[in-house]
C-alpha positions as CSV (number, residue, x, y, z in Angstrom):
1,X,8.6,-8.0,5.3
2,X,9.5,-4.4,4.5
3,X,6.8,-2.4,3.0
4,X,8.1,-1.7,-0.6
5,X,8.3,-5.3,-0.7
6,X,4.7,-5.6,0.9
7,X,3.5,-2.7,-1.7
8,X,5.3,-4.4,-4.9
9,X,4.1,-8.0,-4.0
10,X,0.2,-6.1,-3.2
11,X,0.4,-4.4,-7.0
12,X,1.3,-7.7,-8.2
13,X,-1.4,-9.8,-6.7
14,X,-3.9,-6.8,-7.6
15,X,-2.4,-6.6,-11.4
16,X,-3.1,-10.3,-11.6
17,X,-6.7,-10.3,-10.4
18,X,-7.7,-7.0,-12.5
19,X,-7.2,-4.9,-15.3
20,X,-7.4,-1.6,-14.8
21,X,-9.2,1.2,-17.0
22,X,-9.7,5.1,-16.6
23,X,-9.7,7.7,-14.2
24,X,-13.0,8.0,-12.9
25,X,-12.9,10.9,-10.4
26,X,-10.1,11.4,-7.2
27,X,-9.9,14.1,-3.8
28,X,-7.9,14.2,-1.3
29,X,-7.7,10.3,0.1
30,X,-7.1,8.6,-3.2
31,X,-8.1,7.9,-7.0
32,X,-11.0,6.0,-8.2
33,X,-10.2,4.1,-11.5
34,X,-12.6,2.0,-13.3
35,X,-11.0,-1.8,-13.9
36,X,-12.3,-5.0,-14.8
37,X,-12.4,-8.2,-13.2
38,X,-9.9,-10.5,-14.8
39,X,-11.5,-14.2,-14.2
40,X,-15.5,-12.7,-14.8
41,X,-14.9,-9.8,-16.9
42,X,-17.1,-7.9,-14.2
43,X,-17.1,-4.3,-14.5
44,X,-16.0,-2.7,-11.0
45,X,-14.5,0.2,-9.5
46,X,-11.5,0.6,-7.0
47,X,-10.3,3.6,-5.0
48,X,-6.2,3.6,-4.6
49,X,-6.1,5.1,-1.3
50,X,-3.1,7.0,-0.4
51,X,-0.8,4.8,1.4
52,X,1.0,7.4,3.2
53,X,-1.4,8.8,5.3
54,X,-3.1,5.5,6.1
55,X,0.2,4.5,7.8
56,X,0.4,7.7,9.7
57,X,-2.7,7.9,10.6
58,X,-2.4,4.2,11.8
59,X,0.9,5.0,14.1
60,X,-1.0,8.2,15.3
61,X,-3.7,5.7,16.4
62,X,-1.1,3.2,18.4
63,X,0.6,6.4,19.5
64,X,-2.7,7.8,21.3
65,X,-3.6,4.2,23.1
């Protein structure tokens, strides 16, 4: 699986499971957003994590083994 189909198939299954509310705060590994979730209507929080440098951070990882 390519990953803009892993990403768009990850925001779908999130989407489904919560709804998301307002900015909360952010630096310089992500966003945190206030959401809801869906099936409880549990307040929680979630940080959206910069994809990018998880994956290069990842290969620089295998890279060094």
């Amino acid at each position: 699986m390519n990953m803009s189909l892993c990403v768009e198939y990850s925001r779908k299954l999130f989407d489904s499971l919560y709804e998301v509310g307002q900015v909360l705060g952010g630096g310089g590994f992500g966003t945190v957003y206030s959401a809801k979730r869906r099936y409880d209507d549990l307040p929680v929080s979630y940080r959206f994590a910069f994809i990018i440098i998880i994956i290069y951070l990842h290969e620089m990882v295998i890279d060094n083994s």
